[in-house]
N, C-alpha and C positions, 0 to 999 in steps of 0.2 A: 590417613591424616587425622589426629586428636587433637587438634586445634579446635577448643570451643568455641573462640574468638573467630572462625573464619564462616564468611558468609560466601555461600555459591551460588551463583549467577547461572541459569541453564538457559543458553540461547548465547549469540555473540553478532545479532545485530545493531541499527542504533538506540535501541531499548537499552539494551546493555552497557554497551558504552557509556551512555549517559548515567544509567545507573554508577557506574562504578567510576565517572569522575566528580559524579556529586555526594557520595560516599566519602571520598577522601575530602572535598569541600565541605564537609560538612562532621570533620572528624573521625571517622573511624579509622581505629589504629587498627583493627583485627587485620589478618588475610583475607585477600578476596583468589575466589577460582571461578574462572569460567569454562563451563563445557558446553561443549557445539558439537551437531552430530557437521557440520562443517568444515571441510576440512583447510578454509584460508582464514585467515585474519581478518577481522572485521572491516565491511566494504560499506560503502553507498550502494542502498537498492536502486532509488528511482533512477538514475544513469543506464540502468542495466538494457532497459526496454528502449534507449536514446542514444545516447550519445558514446557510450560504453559497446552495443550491437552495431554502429556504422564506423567504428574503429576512432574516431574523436578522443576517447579519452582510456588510457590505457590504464594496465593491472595497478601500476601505480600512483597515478592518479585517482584510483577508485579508492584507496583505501582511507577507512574512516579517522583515523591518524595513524602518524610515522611511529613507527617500533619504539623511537625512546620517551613517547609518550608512556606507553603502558609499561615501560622500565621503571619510571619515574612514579608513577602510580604506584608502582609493585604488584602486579597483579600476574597471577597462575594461569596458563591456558591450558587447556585441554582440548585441544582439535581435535575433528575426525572419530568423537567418542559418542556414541551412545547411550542417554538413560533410559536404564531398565524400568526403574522402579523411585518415589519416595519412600522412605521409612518412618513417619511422622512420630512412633513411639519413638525409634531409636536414634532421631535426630538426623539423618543422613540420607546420599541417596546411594545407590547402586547402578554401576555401568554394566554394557552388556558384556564386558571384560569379565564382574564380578567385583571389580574393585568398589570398594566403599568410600565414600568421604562425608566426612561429619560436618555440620553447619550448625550454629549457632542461631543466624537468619538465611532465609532460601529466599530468592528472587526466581519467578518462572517469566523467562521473555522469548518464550517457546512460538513466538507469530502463529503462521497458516502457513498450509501447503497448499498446494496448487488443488482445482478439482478435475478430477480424469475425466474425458469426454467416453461414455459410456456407448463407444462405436469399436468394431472388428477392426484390425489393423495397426492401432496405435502403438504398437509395439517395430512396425517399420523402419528400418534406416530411413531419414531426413522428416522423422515427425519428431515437432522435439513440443515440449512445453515452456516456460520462461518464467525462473524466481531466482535463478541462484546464479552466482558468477559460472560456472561451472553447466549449468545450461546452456548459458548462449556461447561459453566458448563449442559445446558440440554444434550451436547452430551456425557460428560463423564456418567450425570444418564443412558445416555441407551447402552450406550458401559459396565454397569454392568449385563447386558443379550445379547449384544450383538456375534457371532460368524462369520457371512458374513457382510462385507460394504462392500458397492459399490460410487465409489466417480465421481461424474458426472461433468469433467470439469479435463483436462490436463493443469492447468495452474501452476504455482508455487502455489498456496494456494493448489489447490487438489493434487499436490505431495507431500507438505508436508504435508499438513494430512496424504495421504497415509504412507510416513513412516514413522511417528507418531504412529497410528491402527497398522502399519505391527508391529512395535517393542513391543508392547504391547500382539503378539500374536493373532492378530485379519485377517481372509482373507480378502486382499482386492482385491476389481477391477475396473479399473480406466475407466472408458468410455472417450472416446475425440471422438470429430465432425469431426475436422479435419484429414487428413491424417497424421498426426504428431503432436507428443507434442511440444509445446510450438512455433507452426507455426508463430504465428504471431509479435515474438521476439526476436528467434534464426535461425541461422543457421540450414542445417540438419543436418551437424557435433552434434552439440550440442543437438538438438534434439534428434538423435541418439544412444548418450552416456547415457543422461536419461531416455532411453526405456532400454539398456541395465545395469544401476544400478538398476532401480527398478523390473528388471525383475528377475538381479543375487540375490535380496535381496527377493525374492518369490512372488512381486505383477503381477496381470495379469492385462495388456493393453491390449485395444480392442480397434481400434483405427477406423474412419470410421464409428463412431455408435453413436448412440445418444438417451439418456432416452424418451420413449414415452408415457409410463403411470407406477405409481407406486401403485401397490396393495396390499390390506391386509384387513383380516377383521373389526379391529381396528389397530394393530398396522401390520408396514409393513414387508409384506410377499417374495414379488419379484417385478423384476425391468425388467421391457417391455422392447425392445429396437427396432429401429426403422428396423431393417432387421429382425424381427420375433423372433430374442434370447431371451428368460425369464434368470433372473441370480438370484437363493435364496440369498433375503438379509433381515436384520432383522436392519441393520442400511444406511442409505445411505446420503451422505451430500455433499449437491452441492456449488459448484465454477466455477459459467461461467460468472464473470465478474463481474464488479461494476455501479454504476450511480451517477453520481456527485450529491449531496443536490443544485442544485439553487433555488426549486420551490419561498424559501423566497425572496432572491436577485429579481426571475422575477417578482411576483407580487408585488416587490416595484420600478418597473419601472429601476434596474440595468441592467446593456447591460452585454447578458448573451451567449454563444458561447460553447456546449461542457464544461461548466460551467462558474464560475463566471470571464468574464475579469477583470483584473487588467493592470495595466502599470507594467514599473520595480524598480518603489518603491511600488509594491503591494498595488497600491491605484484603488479602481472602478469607475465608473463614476461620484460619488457621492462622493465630497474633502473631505467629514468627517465620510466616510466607505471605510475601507482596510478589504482585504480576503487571507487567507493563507491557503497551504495545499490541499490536494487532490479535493478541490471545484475550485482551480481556472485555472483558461485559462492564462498564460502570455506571453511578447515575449520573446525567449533566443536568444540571440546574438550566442553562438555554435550550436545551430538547424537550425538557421535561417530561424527560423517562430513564431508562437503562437504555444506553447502545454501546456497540462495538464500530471500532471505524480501524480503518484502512487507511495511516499516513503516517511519516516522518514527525510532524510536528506535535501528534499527539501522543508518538511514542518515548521522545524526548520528555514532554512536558510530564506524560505520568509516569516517567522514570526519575525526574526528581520528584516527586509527590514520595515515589517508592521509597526511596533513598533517607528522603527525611523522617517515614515512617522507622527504618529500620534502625536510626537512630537517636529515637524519641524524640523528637522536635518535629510531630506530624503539621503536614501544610493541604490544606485544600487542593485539588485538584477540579480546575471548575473553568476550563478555558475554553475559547472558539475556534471551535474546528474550521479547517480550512487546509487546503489541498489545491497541485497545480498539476497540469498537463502538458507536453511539448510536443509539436507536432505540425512540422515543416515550417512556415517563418512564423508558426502561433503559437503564442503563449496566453494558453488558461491559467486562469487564477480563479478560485472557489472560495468565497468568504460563506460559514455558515453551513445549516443541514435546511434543504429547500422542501421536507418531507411534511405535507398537510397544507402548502400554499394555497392560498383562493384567489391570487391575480399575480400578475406579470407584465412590468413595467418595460420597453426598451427603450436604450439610450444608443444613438449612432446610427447609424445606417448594417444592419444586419442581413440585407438579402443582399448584397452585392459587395461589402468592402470586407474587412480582416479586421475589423477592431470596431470593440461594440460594450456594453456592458447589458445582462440581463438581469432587473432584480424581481424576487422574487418575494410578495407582501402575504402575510395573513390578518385577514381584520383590519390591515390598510398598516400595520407594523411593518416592518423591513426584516426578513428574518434569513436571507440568503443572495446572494448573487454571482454571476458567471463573467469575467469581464476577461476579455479576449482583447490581448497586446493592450491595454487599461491598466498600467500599474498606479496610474493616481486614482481611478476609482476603487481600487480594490482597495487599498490603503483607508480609503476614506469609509468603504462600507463598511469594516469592521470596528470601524467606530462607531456608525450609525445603527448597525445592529445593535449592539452591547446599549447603545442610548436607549432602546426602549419603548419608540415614539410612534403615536401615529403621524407619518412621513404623509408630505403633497407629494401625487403622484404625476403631479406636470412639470414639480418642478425637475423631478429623478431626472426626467424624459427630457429636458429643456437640456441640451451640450451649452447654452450659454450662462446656464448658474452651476457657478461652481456647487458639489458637492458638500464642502467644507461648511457653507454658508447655510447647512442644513442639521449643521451639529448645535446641540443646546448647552 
């Protein structure tokens, strides 16, 4: 393809999408191509681990829009294909086909893959791992014999697997490393409360332990653990973390950190490649640092950052993260990054009921919070973060002032 005019998009999740409907929003007449080492049309990830694994919402409903969306777009797929290589002198990239295609602008929305659990076995029939359509359909095939899983990884993915399998009727047991679930993102309040929801809802936590070999004679049988425990399981699916996609970005010579840097018009080293989405490194002005995050709504937002980059009319990228969880009648919502807090406020009754909010202060500021079945506090902390303020911390805690009445 010698289209100078055409910009290529590598990746085809909702990074992409948004990229190339804010592309055409935003004027560009070129060609857009997208290539994906994937072989479906673009889907919703967070379902995948919820609502998508307990049979709730099907292939059709996952998908991130209907086919005459991207007609009307006009947009080139390329499923199923692998990139080899960029070629930054010669404009283009290379499939593992050999086929070339020329770009004018390159978009990399390359995410993360999964991380392998570095234990004997994982190669077993009914160990499967969880990021792509195409995973959990092999886990529902073995979830049709299965009776024990064991889910390796306290993190939000292997919770909500977990109560996914639990509501299905399936025993679960959750292994974590750590002394606590979700150590390295909540408080132990919070922590706490989802040792005790998925404990009242039947799953068993072992916390302090860690998968050391998975056995079976073809498919799997039990699950080693590193203080000597065996636990029968006939399914087991791991979640201990992810790994950004830059290998492409490195070996084309882009400045790569914890993945791909960007500025904050989502552009990388290279004026005529922007990256969006769980690949990239940026700075935020509320962190006040470089980070990379893991979420739908940040890969949206700096895919139009990308978009407007590619079509000179660059826009800031400088927004509040935030992210949510699902997981049997609860709904997390995450306003903010709770990383360097020196106190924690709680609002609601947290050792005993289902809805609560935690915020989380620095310097007596409000700079995150966890608010569980709380859609009016969550709404309201993302206001009050962005405010600025040193916040009363009686009043946070008081359920009888409102929140609102806290905004300046």
């Amino acid at each position: 393809m010698a289209n100078v005019e055409n910009c290529v998009i590598i990746g085809a999740s909702h990074a992409a999408v948004q990229l190339m409907i804010s592309l055409r929003q935003l004027g560009w007449r070129g060609s857009i191509t997208v290539i994906s080492d994937d072989p479906n049309m673009p889907y919703h990830k967070p379902p995948l681990s919820k609502a998508y694994l307990s049979g709730e919402t099907t292939d059709e409903q996952l998908a991130l829009r209907a086919a005459p969306v991207y007609e009307k777009l006009d947009v080139t797929f390329k499923l199923g294909e692998t990139v080899a290589k960029i070629d930054r002198d010669g404009k283009s990239v290379v499939l593992a086909s050999g086929e070339q295609i020329s770009y004018a602008k390159l978009a990399l929305c390359t995410g993360a893959r999964v991380r392998p659990l570095p234990a004997p076995g994982t190669n077993l029939a009914g160990v499967h791992y969880l990021r792509t359509m195409d995973d959990v359909k092999g886990i529902k095939k073995s979830m049709e014999t299965s009776k024990n899983a064991v889910i390796i990884g306290g993190g939000y993915i292997g919770l909500e697997t977990a109560a996914s399998l639990k509501k299905l009727g399936i025993n679960v047991t959750v292994l974590e490393a750590e002394a606590r679930l979700l150590q390295r993102v909540a408080t132990e309040q919070v922590s706490s409360f989802f040792r005790r929801l998925h404990e009242e809802e039947g799953v068993e936590i072992l916390r302090n332990t860690q998968a050391s070999k998975l056995v079976g004679s073809e498919k799997l049988e039990k699950v080693f653990c590193s203080d000597g425990r065996e636990i029968k399981a006939d399914l087991a699916i791991i979640g201990i973390g992810v790994i950004p996609n830059t290998e492409l970005a490195e070996n084309a010579g882009l400045e790569t950190d914890n993945g791909i840097l960007v500025d904050e018009f989502a552009k990388t080293s290279d004026p005529d490649i922007v990256a969006a989405g769980d690949c990239t490194n940026h700075p935020s002005k509320i962190a006040g640092k470089n980070i990379r995050l893991e979420s739908v709504p940040n890969a949206t937002e700096q895919a139009k950052a990308a978009a407007a980059s590619i079509c000179g009319t660059p826009k800031e990228y400088n927004e509040l993260p935030w992210f949510w969880s699902d997981q049997f009648d609860v709904k997390l919502q995450i306003a903010g990054l709770n990383e360097g807090y020196t106190d924690t406020v709680v609002r609601g009754d947290i050792e005993n009921g289902r809805s609560f909010s935690v915020f989380y202060l620095k310097n007596d500021k409000l700079i995150a919070a966890d608010c569980v079945n709380n859609l009016k506090d969550f709404m309201f902390t993302k206001k009050l973060i962005l405010q600025d303020q040193v916040i009363d911390k009686a009043a946070l805690s008081d359920e009888t002032v409102e929140l609102k009445s806290l905004l300046t």
